[in-house]
PyMOL CGO cylinders between C-alpha atoms (Angstrom):
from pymol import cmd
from pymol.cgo import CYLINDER

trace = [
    CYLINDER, 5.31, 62.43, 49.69, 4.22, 61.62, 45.81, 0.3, 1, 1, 1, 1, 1, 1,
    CYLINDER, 4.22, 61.62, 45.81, 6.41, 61.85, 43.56, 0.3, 1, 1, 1, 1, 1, 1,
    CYLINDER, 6.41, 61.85, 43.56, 6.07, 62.06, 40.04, 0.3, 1, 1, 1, 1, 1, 1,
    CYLINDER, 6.07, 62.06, 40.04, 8.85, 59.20, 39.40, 0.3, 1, 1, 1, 1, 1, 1,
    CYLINDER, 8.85, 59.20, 39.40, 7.51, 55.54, 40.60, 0.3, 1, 1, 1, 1, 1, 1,
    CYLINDER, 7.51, 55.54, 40.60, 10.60, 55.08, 42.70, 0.3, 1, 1, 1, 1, 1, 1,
    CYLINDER, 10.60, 55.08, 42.70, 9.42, 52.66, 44.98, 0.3, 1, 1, 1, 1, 1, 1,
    CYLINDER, 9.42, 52.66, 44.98, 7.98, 50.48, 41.77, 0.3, 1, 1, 1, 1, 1, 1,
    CYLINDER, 7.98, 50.48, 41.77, 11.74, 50.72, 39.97, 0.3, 1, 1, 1, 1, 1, 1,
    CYLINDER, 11.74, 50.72, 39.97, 13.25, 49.78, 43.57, 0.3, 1, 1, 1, 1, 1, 1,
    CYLINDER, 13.25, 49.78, 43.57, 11.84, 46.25, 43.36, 0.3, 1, 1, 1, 1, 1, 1,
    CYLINDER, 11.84, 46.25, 43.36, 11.24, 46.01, 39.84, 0.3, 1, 1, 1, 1, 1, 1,
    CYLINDER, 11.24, 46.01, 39.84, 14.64, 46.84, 38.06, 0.3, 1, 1, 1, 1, 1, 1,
    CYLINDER, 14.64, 46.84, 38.06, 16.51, 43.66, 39.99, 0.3, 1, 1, 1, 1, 1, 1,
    CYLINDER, 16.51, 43.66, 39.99, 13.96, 41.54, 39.34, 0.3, 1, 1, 1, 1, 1, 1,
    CYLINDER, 13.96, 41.54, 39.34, 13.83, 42.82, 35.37, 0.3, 1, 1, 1, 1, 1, 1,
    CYLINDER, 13.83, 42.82, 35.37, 17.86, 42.90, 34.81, 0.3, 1, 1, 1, 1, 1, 1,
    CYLINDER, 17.86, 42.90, 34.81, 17.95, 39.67, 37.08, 0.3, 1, 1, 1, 1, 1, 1,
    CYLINDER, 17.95, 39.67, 37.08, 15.66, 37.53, 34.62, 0.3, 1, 1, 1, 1, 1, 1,
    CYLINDER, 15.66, 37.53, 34.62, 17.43, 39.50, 31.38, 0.3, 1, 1, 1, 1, 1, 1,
    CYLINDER, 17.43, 39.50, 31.38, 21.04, 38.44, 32.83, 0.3, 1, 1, 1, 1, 1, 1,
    CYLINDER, 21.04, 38.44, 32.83, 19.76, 34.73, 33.34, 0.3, 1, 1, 1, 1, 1, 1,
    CYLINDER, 19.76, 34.73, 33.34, 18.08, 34.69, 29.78, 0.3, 1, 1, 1, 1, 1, 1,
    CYLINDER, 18.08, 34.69, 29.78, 21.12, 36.07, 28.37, 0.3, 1, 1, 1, 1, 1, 1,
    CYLINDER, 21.12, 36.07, 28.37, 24.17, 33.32, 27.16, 0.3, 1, 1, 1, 1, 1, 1,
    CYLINDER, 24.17, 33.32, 27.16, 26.95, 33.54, 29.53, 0.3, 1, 1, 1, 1, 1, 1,
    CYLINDER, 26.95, 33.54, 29.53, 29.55, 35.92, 29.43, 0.3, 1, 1, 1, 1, 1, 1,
    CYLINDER, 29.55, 35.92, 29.43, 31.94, 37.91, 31.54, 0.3, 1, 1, 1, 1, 1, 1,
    CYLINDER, 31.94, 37.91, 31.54, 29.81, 41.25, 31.07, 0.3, 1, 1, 1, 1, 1, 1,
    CYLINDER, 29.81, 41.25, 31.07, 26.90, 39.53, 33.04, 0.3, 1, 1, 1, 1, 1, 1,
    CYLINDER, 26.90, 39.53, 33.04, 28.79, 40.49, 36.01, 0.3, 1, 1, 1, 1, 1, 1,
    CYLINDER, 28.79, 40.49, 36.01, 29.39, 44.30, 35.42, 0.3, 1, 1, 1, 1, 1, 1,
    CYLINDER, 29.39, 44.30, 35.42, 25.79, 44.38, 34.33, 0.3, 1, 1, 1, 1, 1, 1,
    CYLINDER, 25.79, 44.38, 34.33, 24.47, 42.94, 37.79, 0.3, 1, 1, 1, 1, 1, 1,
    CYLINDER, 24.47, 42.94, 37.79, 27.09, 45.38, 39.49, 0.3, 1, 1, 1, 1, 1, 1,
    CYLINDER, 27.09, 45.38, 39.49, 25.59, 48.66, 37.03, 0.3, 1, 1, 1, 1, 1, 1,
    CYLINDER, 25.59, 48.66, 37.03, 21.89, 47.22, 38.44, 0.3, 1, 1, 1, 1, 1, 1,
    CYLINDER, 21.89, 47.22, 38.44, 22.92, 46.86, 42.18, 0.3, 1, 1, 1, 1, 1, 1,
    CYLINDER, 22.92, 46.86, 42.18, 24.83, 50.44, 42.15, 0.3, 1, 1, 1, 1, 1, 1,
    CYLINDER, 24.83, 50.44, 42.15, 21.71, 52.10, 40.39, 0.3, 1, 1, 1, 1, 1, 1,
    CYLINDER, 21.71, 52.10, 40.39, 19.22, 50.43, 43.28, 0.3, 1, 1, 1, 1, 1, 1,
    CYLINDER, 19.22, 50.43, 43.28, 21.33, 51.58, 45.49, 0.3, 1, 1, 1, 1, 1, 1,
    CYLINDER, 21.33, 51.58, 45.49, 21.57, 55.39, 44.38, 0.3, 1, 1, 1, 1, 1, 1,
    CYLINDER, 21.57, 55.39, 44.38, 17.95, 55.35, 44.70, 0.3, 1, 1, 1, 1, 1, 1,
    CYLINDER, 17.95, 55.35, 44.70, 17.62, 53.78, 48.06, 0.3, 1, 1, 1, 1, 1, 1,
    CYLINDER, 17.62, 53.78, 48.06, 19.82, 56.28, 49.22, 0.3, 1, 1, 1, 1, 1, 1,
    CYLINDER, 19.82, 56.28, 49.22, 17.69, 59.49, 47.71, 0.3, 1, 1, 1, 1, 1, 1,
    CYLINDER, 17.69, 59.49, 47.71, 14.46, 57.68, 49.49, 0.3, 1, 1, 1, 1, 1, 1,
    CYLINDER, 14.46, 57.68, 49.49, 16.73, 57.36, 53.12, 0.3, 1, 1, 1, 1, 1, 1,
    CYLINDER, 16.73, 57.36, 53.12, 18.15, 61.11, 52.72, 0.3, 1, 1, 1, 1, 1, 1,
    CYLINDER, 18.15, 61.11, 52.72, 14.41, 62.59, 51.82, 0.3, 1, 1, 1, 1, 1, 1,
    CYLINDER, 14.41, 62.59, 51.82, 12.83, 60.44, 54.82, 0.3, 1, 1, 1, 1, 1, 1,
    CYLINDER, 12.83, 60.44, 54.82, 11.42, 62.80, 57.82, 0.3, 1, 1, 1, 1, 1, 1,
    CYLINDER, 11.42, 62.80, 57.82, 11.44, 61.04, 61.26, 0.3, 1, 1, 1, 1, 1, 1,
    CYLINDER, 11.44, 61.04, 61.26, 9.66, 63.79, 62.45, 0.3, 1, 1, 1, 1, 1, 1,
    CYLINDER, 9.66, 63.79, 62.45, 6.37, 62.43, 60.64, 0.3, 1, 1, 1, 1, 1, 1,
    CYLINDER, 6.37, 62.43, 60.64, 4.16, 59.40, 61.48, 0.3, 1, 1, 1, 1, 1, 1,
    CYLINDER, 4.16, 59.40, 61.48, 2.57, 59.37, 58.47, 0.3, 1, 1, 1, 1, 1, 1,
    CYLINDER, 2.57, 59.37, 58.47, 3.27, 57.16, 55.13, 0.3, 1, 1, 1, 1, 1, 1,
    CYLINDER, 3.27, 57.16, 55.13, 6.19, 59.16, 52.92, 0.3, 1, 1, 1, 1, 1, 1,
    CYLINDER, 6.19, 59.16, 52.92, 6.35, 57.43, 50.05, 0.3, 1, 1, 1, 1, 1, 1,
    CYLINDER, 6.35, 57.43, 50.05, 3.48, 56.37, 48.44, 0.3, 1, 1, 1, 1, 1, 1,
    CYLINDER, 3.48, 56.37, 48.44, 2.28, 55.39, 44.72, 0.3, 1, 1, 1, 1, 1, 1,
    CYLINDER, 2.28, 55.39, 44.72, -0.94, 55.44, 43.86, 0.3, 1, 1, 1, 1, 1, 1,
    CYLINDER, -0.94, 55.44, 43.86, -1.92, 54.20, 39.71, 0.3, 1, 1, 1, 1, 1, 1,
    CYLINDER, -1.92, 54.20, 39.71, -5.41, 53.42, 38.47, 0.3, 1, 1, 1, 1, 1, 1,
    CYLINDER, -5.41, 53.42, 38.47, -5.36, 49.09, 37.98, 0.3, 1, 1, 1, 1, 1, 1,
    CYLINDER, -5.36, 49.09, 37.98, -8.13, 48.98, 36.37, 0.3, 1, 1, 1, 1, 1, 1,
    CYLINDER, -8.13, 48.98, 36.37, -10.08, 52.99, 36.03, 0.3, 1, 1, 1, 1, 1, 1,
    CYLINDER, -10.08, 52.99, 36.03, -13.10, 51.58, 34.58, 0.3, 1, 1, 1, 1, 1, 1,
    CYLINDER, -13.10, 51.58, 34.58, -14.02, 49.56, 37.86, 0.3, 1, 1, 1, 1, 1, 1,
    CYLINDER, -14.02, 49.56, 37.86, -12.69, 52.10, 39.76, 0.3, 1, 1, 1, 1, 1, 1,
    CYLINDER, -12.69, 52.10, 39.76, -9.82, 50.47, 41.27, 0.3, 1, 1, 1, 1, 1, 1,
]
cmd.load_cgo(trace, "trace")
């Protein structure tokens, strides 16, 4: 399944983005709702990959596929 929305890229990337804004950030007590906001958003899209996954299929579901570098063709 393609999708138009990189889901699979926001599933690892958003943690590791808010993650290294919280730890840049000076400490407060907001940090933690923040981290909580970031978990429960991962989450909601985790879940919308597991409910559209078909174990009927052997194939690959969910892929990506970007241009790295289109002028080398890769």
């Amino acid at each position: 399944m393609i999708t138009t929305l990189p889901i699979l890229s926001i599933l690892i990337w958003l943690p590791i983005f808010m993650g290294t804004i919280l730890t840049l950030v000076p400490c407060n007590n907001k940090q933690r709702y923040y981290g909580i906001i970031t978990t429960a958003i991962t989450l909601l899209f985790a879940a919308y990959l597991w409910q559209g996954f078909d174990n009927s299929v052997a194939t690959m579901q969910y892929i990506e596929q970007h241009s790295w570098l289109p002028n080398l063709g890769i």
